[in-house]
C-alpha positions as CSV (number, residue, x, y, z in Angstrom):
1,X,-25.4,131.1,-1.2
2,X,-21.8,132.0,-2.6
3,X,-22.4,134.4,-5.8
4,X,-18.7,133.9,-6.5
5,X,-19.0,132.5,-10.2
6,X,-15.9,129.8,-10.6
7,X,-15.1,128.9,-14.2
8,X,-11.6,126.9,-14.6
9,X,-13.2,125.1,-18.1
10,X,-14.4,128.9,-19.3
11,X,-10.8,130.2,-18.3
12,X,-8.9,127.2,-20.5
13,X,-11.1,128.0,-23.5
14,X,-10.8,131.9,-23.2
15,X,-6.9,130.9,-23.7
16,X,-7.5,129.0,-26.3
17,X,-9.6,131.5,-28.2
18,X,-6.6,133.8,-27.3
19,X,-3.7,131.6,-29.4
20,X,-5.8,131.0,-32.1
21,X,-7.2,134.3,-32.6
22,X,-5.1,136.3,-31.1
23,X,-7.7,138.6,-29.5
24,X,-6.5,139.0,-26.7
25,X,-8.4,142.2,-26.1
26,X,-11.6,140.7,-26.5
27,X,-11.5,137.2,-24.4
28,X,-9.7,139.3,-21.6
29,X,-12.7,142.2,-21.5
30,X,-15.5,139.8,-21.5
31,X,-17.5,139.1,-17.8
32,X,-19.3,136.6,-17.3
33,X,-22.9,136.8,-17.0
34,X,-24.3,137.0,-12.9
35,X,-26.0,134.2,-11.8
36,X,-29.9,135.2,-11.6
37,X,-30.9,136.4,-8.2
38,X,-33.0,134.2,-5.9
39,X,-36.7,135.3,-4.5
40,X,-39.2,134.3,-2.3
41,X,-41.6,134.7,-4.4
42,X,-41.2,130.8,-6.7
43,X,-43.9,128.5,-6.1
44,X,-41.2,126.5,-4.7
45,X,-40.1,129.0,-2.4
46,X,-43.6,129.8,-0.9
47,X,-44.1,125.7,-0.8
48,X,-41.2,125.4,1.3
49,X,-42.2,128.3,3.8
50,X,-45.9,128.2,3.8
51,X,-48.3,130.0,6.1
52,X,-47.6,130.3,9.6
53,X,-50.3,128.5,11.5
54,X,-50.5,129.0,15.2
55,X,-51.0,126.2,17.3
56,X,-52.6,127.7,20.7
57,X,-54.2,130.7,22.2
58,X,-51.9,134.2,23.1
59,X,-52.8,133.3,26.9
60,X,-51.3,129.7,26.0
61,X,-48.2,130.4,24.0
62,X,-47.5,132.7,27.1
63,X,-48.4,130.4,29.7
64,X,-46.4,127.4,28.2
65,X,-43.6,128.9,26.6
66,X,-42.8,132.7,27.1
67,X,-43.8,132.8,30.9
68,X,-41.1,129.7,31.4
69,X,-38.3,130.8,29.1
70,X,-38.6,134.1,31.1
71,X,-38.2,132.5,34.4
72,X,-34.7,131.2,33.2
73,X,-33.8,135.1,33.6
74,X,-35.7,136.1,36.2
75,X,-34.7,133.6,38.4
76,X,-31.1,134.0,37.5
77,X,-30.2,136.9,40.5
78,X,-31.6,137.2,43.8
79,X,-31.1,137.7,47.0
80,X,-33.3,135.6,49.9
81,X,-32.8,136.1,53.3
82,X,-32.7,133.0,55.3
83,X,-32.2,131.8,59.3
84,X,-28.5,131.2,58.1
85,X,-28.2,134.6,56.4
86,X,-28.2,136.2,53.1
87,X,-27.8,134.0,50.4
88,X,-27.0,135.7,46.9
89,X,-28.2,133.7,43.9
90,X,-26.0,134.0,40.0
91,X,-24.9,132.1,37.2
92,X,-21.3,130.6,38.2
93,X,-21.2,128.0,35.9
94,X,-21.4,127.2,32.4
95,X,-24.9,125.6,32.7
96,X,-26.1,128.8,34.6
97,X,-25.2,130.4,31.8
98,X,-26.5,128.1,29.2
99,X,-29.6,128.5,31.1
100,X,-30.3,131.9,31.0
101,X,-29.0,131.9,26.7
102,X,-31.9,129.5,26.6
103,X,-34.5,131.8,28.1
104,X,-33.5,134.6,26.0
105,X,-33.1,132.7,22.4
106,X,-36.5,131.2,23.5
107,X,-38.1,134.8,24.0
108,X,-36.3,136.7,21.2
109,X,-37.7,134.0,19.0
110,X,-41.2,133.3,20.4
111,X,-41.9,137.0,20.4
112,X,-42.2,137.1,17.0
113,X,-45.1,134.3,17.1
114,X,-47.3,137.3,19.1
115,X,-47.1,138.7,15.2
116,X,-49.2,135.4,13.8
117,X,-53.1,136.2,14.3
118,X,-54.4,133.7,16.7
119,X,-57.2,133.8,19.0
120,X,-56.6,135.8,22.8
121,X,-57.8,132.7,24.6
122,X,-58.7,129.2,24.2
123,X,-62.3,128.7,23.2
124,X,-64.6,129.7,26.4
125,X,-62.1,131.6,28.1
126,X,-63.2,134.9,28.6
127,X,-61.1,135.9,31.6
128,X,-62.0,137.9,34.4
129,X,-64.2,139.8,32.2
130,X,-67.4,139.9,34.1
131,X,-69.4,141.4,37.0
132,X,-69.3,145.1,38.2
133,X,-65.4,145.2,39.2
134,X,-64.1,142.8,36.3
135,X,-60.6,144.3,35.4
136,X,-59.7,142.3,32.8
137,X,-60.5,142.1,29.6
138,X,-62.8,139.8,27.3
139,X,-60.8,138.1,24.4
140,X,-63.3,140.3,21.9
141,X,-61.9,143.5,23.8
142,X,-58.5,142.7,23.1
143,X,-58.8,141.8,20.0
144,X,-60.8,145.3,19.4
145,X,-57.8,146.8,20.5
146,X,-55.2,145.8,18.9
147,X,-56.8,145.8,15.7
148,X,-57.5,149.6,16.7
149,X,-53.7,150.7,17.2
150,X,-51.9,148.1,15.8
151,X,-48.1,149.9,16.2
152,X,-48.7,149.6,19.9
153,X,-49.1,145.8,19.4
154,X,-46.3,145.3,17.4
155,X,-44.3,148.3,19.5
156,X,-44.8,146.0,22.7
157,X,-43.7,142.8,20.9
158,X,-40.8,144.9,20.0
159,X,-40.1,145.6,23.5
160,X,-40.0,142.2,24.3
161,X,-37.6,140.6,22.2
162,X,-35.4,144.1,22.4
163,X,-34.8,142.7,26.2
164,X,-34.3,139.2,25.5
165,X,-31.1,140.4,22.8
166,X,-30.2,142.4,25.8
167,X,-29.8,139.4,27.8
168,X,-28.2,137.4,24.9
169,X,-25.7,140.2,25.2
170,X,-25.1,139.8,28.8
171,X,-24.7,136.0,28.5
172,X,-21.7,136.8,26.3
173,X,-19.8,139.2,28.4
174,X,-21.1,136.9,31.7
175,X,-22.2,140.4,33.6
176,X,-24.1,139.5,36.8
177,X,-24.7,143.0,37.6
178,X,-26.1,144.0,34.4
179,X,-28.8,141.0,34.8
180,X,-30.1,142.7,37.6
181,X,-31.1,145.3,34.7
182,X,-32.2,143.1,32.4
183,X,-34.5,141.5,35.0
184,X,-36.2,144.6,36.0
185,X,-36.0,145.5,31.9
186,X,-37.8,142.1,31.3
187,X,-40.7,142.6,34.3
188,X,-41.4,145.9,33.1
189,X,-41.7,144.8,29.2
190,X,-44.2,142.3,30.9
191,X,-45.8,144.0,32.9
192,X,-47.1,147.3,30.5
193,X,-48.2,144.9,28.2
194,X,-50.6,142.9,30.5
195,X,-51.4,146.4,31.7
196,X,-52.9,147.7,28.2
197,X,-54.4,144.5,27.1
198,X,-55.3,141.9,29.9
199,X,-55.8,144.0,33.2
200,X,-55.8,147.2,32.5
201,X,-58.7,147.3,35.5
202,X,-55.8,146.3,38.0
203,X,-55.4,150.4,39.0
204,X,-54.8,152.5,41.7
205,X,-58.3,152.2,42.1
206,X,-58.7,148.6,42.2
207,X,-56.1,148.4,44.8
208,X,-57.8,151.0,47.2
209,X,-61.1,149.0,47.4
210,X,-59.4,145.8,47.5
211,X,-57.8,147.1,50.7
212,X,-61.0,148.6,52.3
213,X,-62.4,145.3,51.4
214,X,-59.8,143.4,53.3
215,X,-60.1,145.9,56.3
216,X,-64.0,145.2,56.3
217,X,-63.5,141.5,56.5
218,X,-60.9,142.0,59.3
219,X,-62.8,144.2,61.2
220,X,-65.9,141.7,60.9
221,X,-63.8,138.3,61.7
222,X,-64.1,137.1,64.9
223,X,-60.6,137.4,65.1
224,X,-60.4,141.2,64.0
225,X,-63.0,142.0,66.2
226,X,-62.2,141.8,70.2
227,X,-66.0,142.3,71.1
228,X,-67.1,138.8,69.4
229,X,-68.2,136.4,71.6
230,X,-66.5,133.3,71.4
231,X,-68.3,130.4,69.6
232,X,-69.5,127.6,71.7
């Protein structure tokens, strides 16, 4: 709103007062009064805004919407190594760019809908949360946790919009190699946060027994093992 106060008809009868009076003192010294300041807080103010509601589950606002928009930046650089050669992948036209603006608006914005309380999952989701080796969470875990610590939560949301106004900033000056950065910036944001609350069971650990496991089945294949008879 423009708090500059016009008064043309106050003005003309300020002269006026001025001739007739000849106080010329007075009309010039007087100010007019501020216009009252505006706040939220009006009935009509909070019936315009409301409550923010959320629609789906954290796993489905990332799946359908954060995920996707992140892609456009991800999959903005690359390099893929073909029969014909190296082939180098950036934005070179204005829709490339366009493209990855889109991502990052989409992530800057949606991050701040990880602040609305809504459940982890949809209803009967419990990820990979069970059995001896589960290394995700349960939605009631997660929730635990972040009602726990709290600035983490909102420290990790922070992270992720941070990097998509990087990338916003990148689209304006049109540096490719900077979006190299921002990429790696982006997967990193990502990936600590699935870390601490979805699988924080995917370890150094987890990856050792994996592998032995994957050696165990080789070795008891019949094609990892040379001394198998073949099958009739």
């Amino acid at each position: 709103m423009n708090n500059a106060v016009r008064t043309p008809h106050g003005l003309t009868t300020c002269a006026g007062l001025v001739l007739l009076s000849g106080t010329i003192a007075a009309c010039s010294s007087s100010k007019p009064t501020p216009p009252a300041a505006q706040t939220t807080d009006t009935p009509q103010a909070a019936a315009l805004w409301g409550d923010l509601k959320p629609v789906v589950s954290v796993k489905e606002l990332m799946k359908y919407l954060i995920d996707p928009m992140a892609d456009n930046i991800f999959n903005a650089v690359g390099t893929t190594v073909t029969r014909q050669g190296v082939v180098d992948v950036e934005p070179k036209t204005e829709e490339d760019w366009d493209k990855i603006r889109i991502g990052a608006v989409s992530l800057a914005e949606s991050a701040s809908l990880l602040k609305i309380r809504r459940p982890f999952t949809p209803r009967g989701d419990e990820n990979n949360s069970t059995g001896p080796d589960a290394v995700e969470l349960s939605p009631a875990q997660i929730t635990a946790k972040v009602e726990r610590d709290p600035v983490e939560w909102n420290a990790r949301i922070a992270a992720l919009s941070n990097v998509a106004l990087e990338a916003l900033d990148v689209v304006r000056r049109k540096d490719v190699n900077e979006l190299w950065d921002v990429g790696e910036n982006l997967d990193k944001a990502c990936e600590a946060c699935h870390r601490s609350y979805w699988y924080p069971g995917e370890g150094a650990e987890f990856y050792q027994k994996l592998r032995r496991r994957l050696e165990q089945f080789h070795e008891q294949s019949p094609r990892g093992n040379t001394s198998a008879k073949p099958q009739n």
